[in-house]
C-alpha positions in Angstrom: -6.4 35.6 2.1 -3.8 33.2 2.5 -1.8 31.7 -0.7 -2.0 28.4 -1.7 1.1 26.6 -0.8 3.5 25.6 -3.5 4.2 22.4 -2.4 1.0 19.5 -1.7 1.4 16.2 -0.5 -1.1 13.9 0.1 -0.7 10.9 2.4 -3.6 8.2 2.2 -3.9 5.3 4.6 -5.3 2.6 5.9 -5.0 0.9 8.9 -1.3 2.0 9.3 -1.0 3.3 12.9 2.1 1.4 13.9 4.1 3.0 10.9 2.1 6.6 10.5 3.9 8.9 13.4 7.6 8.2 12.0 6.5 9.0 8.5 4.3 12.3 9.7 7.7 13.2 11.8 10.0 13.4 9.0 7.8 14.8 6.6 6.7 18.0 9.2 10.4 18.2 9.6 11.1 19.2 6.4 13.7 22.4 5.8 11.4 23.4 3.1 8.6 24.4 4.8 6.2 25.6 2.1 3.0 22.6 1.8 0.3 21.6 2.7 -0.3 18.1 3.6 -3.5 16.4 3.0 -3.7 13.1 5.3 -6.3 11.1 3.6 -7.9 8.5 5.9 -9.7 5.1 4.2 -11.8 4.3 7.2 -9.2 2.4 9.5 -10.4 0.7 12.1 -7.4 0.7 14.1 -5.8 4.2 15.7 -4.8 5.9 13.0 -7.9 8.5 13.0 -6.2 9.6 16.4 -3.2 9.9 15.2 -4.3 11.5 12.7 -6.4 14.2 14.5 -3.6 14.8 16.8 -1.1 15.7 14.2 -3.7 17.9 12.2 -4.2 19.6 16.0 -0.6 20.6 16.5 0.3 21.6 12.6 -1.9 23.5 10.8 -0.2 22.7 7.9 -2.1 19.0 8.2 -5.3 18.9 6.6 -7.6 15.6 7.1 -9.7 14.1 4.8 -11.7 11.3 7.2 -13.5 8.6 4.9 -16.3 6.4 6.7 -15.2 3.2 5.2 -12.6 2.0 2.8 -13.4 2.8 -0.7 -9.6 1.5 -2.1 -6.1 2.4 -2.1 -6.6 3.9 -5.5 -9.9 6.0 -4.6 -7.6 7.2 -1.6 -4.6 8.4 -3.0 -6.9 10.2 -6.3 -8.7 11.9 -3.1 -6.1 13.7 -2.3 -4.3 15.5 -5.3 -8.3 16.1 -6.0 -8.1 18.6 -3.5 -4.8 19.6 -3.4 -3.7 23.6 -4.3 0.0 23.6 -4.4 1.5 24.1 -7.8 3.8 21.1 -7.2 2.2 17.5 -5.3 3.5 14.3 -4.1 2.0 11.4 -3.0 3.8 10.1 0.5 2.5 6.1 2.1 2.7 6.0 5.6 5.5 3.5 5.9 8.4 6.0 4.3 10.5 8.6 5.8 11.7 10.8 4.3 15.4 12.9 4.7 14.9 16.6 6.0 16.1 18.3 2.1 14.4 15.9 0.4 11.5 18.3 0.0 13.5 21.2 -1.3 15.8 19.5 -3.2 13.0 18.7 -5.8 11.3 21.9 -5.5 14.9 23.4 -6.6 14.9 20.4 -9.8 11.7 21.7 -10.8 12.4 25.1 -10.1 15.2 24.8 -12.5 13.9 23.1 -15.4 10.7 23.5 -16.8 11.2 20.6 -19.1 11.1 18.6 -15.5 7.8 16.9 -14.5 8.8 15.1 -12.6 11.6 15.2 -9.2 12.6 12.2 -7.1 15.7 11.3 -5.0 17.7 8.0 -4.9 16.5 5.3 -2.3 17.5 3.2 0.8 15.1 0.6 2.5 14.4 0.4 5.8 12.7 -1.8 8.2 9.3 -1.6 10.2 11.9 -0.2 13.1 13.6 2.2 10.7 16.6 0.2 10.6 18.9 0.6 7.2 18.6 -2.2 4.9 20.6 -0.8 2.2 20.3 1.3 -0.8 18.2 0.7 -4.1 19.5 1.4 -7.3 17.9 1.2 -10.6 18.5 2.3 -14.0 16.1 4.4 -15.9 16.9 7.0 -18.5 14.5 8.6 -18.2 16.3 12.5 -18.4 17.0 13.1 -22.2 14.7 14.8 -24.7 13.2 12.2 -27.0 9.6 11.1 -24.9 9.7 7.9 -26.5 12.6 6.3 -24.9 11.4 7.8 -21.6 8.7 5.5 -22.4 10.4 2.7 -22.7 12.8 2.7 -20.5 9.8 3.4 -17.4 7.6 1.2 -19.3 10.0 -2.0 -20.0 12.8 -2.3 -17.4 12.8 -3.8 -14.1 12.4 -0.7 -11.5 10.3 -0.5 -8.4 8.7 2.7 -8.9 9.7 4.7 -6.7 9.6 7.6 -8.7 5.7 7.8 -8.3 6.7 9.0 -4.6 9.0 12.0 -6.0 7.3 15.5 -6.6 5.6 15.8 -9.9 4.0 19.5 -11.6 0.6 19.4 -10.8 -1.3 20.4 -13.8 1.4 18.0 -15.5 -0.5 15.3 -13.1 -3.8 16.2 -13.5 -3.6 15.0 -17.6 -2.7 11.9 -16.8 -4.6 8.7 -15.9 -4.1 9.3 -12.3 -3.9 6.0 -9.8 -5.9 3.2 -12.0 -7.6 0.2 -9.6 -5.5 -2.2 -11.1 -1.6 -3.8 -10.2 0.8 -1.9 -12.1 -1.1 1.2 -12.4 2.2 3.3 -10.7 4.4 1.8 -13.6 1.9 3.1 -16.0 1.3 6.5 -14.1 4.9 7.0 -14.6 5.1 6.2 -18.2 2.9 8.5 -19.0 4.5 11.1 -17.2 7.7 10.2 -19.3 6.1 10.6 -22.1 5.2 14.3 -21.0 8.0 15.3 -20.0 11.9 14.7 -18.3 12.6 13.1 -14.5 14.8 14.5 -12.7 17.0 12.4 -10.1 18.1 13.7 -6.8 22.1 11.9 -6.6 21.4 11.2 -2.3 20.1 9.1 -0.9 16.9 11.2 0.7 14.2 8.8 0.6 13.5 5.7 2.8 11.5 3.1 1.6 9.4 0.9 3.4 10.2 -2.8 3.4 8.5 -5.0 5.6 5.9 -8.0 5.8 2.7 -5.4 5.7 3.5 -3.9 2.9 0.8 -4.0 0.5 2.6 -6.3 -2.4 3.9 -8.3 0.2 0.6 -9.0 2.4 -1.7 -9.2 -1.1 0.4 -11.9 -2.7 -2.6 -13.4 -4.8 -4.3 -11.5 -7.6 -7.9 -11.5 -6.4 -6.3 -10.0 -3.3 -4.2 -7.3 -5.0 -7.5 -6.0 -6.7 -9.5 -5.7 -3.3 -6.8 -3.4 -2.0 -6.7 -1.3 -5.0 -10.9 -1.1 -4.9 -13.1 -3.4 -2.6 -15.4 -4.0 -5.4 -13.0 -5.9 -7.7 -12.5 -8.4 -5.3 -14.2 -11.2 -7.5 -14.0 -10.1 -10.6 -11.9 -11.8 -12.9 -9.0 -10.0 -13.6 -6.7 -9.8 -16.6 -3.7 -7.5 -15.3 -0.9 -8.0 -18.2 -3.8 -7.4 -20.7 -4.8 -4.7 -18.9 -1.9 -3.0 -18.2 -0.7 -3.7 -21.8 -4.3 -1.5 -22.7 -3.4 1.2 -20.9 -0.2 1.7 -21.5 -1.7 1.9 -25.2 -4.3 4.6 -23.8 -1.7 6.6 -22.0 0.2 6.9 -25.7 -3.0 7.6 -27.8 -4.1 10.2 -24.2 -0.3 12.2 -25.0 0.0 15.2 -27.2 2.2 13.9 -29.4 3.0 13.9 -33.4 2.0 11.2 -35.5 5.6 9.6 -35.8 6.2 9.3 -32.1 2.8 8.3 -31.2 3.8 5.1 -33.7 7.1 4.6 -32.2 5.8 4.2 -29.0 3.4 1.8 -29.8 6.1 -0.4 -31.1 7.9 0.5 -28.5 5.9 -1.8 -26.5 6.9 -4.8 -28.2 10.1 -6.2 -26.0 7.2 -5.5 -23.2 4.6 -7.7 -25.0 7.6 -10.5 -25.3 8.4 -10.6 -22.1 5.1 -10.6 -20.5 3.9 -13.2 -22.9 3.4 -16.0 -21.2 1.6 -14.1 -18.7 -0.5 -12.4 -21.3 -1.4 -16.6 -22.4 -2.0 -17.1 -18.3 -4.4 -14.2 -18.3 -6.7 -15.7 -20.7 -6.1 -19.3 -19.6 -7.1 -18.6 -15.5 -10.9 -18.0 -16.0 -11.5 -20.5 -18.4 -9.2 -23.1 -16.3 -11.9 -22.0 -13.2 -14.9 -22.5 -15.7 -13.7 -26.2 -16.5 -13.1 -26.5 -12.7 -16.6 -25.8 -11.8 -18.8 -27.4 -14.6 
């Protein structure tokens, strides 16, 4: 019987043949060689099922996971940890690449540490061509040992998350909240995570990002829009994403195994978040009543 591999990554997508083959590439050229990848498809009408199919044909290593018709962004990338084996999993998008070490350099962080949950390596964007567009750099403490200024420092500062596309411990992930249908639900993923345990960062530069006009917060700009991609369901519901991000954030905490004093200073840890976002918190309440007026 064959072992499960240590390492899963699952790749959901959508409609994303024109970026998919570059990102398979250099994530099948890995020097660590030990995953599985589970290529999650959301019922694309464009050619990405071929593609798909022909890179599951010539790697054995590529699993598919073919969906009949788009249940979500969030649905999709929960899919595929849900059936992942390895003891370590990532999530990939189809518009990254990915250096040949960056694989086992996080696999050797976690290895190391088993205070670690999570591993991720610094960043450089790139275009829809591959092109370099220069490195990102943000800064989050988020490697000491007291979990509620992890917290905070995921939770409050300015970062672009990238660290949701690093290599996390897999039973570590499976506690957690998971991808919520809702903007900002990678920011609170990664909270919680902080709160369970340290990040690890990788000092190169091993992982290119994605920047370009199709990427999802750039071709959802409006709210309504952001929620369909997330879950087709929501598109017209009215939404109240500071408030709800601010409740789960609140969940994650209460969710966390830990003491009574920290549980407290985290809570109030989330009060330079509350007076930042507070004009948007006042916005979130003041939208659907504005439309109500509108209509009557």
């Amino acid at each position: 019987m064959k072992s499960a591999p240590r390492v899963s990554i699952g790749l959901p997508v959508y409609n994303g043949a024109n970026l998919l083959s570059a990102a398979l590439d250099s994530l099948l050229a890995q020097d660590f060689e030990d995953f599985e990848l589970l290529l999650s498809d959301n019922g694309s009408t464009d050619s990405t099922p071929e593609i798909c199919r022909e890179y599951a044909a010539k790697d054995d290593r590529v699993k598919l996971l073919m969906g009949l018709r788009n249940v979500g962004a969030a649905r999709n990338y929960n899919r595929t940890f849900d059936l992942a084996g390895g003891e370590y999993f990532k999530w990939a998008a189809h518009d990254d690449q990915y250096a040949p070490s960056f694989l086992r350099r996080c696999v050797e962080a976690l290895d190391a540490d088993d205070g670690v949950v999570l591993a991720y390596a610094r960043a450089t964007d790139i275009d829809g061509e591959g092109n370099d567009l220069g490195s990102v750099d943000f800064d989050i403490d988020a490697f000491g040992p007291d979990p509620v200024h992890r917290f905070a420092e995921v939770a409050i500062k300015p970062h672009p998350c990238f660290q949701v596309f690093g290599v996390m411990r897999a039973d570590v992930l499976a506690e957690t909240c998971m991808h919520g249908s809702y903007t900002g639900a990678d920011r609170v993923l990664l909270a919680e995570l902080a709160l369970r345990g340290r990040f690890a960062e990788i000092p190169e530069r091993l992982f290119l990002h994605g920047e370009h006009p199709d990427r999802s917060v750039n071709a959802y700009y409006f709210e309504h829009q952001r929620y369909s991609w997330f879950d087709p369901r929501l598109g017209s519901s009215i939404a109240f994403p500071n408030w709800r991000m601010l409740g789960e954030y609140t969940r994650a905490v209460h969710r966390v195994p830990l003491d009574e004093a920290d549980k407290l200073r985290a809570y109030a840890a989330m009060a330079p978040w509350v007076n930042r976002f507070k004009i948007e918190l006042v916005r979130d309440v003041a939208r659907p009543i504005r439309r109500k007026l509108t209509r009557a």
